[in-house]
Every structure is written in structure tokens, then in C-alpha cells.
LUMBABA-260184 format. One record per residue: residue in one letter; x, y, z of N, C-alpha, C in turn. Coordinates in steps of 0.02 Angstrom, whole numbers, plus 32768, in hexadecimal, padded with zeros to 4 digits. Layout:
AXYZXYZXYZ ...
//
This chain:
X88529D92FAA588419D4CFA9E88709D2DFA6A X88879CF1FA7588B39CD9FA3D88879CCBFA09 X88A99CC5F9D5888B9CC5F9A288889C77F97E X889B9C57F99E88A69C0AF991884F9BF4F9B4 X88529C14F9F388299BECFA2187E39BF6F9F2 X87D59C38F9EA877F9C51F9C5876B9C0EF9A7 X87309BFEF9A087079BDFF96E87059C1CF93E X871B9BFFF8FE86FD9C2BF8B586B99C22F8AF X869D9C43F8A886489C48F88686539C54F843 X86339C2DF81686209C24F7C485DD9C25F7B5 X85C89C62F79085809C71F77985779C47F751 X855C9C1BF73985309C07F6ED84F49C03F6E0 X84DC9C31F6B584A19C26F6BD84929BF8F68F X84539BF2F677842F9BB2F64D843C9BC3F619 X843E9C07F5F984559C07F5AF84939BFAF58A X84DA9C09F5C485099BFAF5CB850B9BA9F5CD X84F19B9CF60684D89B3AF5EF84CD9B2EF5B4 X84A69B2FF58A84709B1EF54F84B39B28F517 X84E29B67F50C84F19B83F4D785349B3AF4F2 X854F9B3AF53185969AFDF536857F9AD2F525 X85369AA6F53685199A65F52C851F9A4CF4D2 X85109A8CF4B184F79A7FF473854C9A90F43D X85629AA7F46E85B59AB4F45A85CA9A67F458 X85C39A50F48D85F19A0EF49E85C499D3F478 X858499E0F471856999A1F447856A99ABF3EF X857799E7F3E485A499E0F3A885D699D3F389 X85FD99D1F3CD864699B4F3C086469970F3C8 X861B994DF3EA860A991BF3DF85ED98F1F3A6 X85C49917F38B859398F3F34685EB98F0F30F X8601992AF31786349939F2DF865F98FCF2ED X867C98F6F33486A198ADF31C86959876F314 X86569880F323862D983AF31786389831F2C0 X86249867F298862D985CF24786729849F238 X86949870F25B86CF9867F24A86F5981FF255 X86CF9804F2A586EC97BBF2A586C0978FF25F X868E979CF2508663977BF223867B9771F1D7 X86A597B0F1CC86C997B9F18C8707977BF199 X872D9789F1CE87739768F1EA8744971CF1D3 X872396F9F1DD870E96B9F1E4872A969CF1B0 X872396C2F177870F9693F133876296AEF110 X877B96C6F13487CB96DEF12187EF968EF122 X881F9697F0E48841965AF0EC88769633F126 X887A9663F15088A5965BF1898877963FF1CB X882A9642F1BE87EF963DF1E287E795ECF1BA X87D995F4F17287D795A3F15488039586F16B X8840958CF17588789564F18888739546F1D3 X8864956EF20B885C956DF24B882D9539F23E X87E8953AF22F87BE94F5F22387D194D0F20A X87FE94C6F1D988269488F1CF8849946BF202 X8881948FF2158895946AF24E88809466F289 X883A9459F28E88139450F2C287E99412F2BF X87DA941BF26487CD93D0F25387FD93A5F25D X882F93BCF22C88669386F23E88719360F285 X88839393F2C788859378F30488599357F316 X88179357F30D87D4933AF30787CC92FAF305 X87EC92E9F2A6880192AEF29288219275F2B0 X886692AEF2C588A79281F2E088919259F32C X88639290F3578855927DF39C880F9278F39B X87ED9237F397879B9257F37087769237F3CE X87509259F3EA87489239F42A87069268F414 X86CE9247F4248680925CF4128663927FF44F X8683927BF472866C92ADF4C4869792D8F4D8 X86CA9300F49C86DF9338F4B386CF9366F481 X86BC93A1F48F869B93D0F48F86CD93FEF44D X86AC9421F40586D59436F3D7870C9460F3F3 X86EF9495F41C86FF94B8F443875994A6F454 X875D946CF46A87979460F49887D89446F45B X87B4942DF41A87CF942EF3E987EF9461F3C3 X87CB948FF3C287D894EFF3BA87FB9508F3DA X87FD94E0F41F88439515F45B886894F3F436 X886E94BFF43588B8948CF42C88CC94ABF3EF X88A694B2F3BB88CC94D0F38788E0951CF385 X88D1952DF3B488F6956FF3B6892C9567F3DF X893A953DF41789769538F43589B6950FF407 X898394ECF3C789C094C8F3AE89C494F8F381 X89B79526F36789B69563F32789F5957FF34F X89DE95A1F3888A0E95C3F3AC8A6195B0F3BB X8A5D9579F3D58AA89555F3D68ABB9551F38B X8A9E952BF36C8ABE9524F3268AB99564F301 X8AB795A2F3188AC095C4F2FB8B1095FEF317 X8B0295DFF3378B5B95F1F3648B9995D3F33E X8B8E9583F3178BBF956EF2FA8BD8958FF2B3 X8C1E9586F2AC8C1995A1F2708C0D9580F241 X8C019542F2238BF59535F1F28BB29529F1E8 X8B94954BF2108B339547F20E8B0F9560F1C4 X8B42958DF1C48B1E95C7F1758B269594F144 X8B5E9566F1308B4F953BF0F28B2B94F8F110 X8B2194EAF13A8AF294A7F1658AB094BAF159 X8A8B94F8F16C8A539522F15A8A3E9506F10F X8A639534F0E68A6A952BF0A78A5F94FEF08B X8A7D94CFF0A98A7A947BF08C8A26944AF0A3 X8A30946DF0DA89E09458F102899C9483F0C6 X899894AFF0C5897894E2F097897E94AFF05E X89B094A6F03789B59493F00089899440EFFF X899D941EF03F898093D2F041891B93E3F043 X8915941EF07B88CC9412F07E88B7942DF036 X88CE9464F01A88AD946AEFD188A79422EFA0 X88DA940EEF9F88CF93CCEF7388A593A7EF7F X888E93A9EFD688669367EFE18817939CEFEB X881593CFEFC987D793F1EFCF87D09421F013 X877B942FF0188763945AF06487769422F097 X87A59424F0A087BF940DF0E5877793F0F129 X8773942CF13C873A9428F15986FE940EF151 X86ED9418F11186B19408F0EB869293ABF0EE X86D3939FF0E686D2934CF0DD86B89329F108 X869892FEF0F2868992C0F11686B792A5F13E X86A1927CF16E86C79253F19386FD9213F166 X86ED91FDF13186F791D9F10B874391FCF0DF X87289228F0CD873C9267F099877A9270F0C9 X877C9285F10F87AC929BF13587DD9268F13C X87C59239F14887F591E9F163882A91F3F109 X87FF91EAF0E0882A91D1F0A4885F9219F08B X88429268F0A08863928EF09588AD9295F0D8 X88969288F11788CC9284F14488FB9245F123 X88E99206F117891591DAF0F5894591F8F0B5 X89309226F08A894C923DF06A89919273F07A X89729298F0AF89A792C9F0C089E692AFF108 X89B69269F11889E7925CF1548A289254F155 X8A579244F1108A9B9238F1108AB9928CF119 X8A9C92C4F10B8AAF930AF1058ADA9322F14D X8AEF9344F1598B24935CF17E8AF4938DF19C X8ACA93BAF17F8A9F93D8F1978A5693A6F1B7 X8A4A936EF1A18A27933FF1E18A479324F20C X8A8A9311F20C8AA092FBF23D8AA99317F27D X8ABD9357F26B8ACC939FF29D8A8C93A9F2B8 X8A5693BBF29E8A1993C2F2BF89F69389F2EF X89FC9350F2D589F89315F2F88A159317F336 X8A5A9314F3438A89931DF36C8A7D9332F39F X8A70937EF3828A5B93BBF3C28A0D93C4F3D8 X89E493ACF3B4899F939BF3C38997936AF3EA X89D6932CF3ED89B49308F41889CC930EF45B X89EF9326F45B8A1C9341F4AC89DE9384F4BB X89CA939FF49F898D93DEF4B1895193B2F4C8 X893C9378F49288FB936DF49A88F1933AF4DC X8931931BF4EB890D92EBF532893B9306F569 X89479333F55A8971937BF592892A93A2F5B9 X88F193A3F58088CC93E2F598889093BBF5C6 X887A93E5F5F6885293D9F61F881193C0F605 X87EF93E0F5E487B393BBF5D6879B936EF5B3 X87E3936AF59188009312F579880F9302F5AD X8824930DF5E2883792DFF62187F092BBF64A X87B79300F638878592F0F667875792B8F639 X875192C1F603872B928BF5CA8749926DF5E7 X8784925AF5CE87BF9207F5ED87A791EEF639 X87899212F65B87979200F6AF87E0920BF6CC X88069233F6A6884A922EF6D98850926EF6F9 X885E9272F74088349283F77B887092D1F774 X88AD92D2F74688CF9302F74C891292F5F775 X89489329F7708987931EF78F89809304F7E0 X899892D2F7FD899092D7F84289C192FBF86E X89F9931EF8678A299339F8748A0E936DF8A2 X89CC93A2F88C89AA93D6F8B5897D93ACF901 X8975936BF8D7894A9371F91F897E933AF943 X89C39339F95089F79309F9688A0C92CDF93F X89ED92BBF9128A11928AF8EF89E6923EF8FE X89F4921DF8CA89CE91EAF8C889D091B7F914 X89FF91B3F93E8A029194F96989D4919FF9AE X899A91E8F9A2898D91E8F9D089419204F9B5 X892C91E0F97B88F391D0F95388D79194F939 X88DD9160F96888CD9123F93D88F99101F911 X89279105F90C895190EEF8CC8958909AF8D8 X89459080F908893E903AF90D88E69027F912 X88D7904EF8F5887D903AF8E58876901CF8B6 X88778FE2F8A788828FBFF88088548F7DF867 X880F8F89F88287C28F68F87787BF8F4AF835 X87E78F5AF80C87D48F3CF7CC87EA8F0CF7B8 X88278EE8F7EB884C8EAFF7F1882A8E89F823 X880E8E31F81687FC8E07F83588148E03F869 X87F78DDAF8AE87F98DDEF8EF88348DADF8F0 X88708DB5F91E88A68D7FF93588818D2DF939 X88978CFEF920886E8CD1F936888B8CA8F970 X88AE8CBFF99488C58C8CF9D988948C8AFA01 
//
């Protein structure tokens, strides 16, 4: 018989179960502490800053923190490809310390601390690339109502693109 064709048979019994189950949910609890420790790491404070920050800059009350948190990791990510990111960082670090817990602040607190750091080279850059991320990403498109690229489903010419109800009736 080839040996490709056989079905393998695999014994496990329940104790074998019980001893993997309690294997794998320990490895679980453990990174759970371990992400829990990571939280309060300054590279974790920082990430919530610039999440506030993006927050600030794009403040829309029906999108979800969540989508604020991707965006700042896709703008972490690119700007971290450039080279002059490590002293832009630095400089960003240096602006939110002055203006306090970043995060912490009030809405008030935030407006007058973003006013402070907005001439920086390190807000401008983040600005920049946050805002090409933030009305790039799908779930800002769907708050907005904009229905997405029409290119997949043929292009605007063969979707309504002369629906145009919101303009008064011809009067001839």
C-alpha cells in the first residue's frame, strides 16, 4: 500500500488532552502578563500618545478608538522606515513631556498642548502621514458615507454618477 494514501491514526487520550490544554493556557496567562507589563512601558506611553494626538488632529465622534490605534501603527510603521525618524521621535517625546501625560489630558489641555507642538517637524510629519492613513482607511470611509473605490465594481460611469437629487429640478 502506498504510504501517502493510509489515513494516519493518532491516539490521544484525555490525559494527554488535559496535560496540552493546561500547557497551552499557560502560555497564554504568561503573555497575557507579559503584554500587561509591555502596557505601561514607555514605548506603550508613547503609542497612546500618538493615538491621542491623531485623535485630536482628526476628531470625528463616530469612529471607533480602535481605528485610531490601527492608524497609528501604520503611521509608526512608515515613519519608521525614514531616516530621520530617530531624531523626529525624539523631538516628539521631548514636545509631549513638556506638555505633560499626553493622553491624560483633557480635551482642552490637548487643543492648547497640540497648539504648542504644531510648528515641530515632528508634528508636521505625523500630521502629514496620518492624514493620508486616516481618510485612506476603510472604516473613515464608511462613517463619511463614501461608498469606496469605484474602479472594482467598473467605475463610476456605470454607478449612478449622474444621480444627482440634491440639485433642484430644471425649471423649463
Amino acid at each position: 500500500m502506498n504510504e501517502l494514501s493510509a489515513p494516519r491514526q493518532f491516539s490521544f487520550s484525555r490525559r494527554d488532552f488535559v496535560l496540552t490544554a493546561s500547557a497551552l493556557a499557560g502560555v497564554g496567562v504568561l503573555s497575557g502578563c507579559a503584554r500587561k507589563e509591555s502596557e505601561t512601558s514607555p514605548e506603550a506611553q508613547d503609542f497612546d500618545a500618538v493615538t491621542a494626538l491623531i485623535r485630536q488632529m482628526f476628531p470625528h465622534d463616530g469612529i471607533a478608538q480602535s481605528t485610531y490605534a490601527d492608524i497609528a501603527v501604520i503611521v509608526r510603521q512608515k515613519l519608521n522606515s525614514e531616516a530621520n525618524w530617530p531624531s523626529l521621535q525624539a523631538e516628539g517625546a521631548a514636545a509631549f513631556e513638556a506638555q505633560g501625560d499626553w493622553a491624560a489630558l483633557d480635551d482642552a489641555g490637548r487643543v492648547a498642548a497640540a497648539k504648542v507642538i504644531s510648528d515641530t517637524a515632528f508634528f508636521k510629519t505625523v500630521y502629514q502621514t496620518a492624514l493620508f492613513e486616516f481618510y485612506s482607511h476603510s472604516d473613515v470611509w464608511r462613517h463619511l458615507g463614501y461608498p469606496g473605490a469605484s474602479w472594482p465594481e467598473g467605475g463610476y460611469i456605470n454607478r449612478g454618477f449622474d444621480d444627482i437629487n440634491w440639485l433642484p429640478e430644471d425649471p423649463q
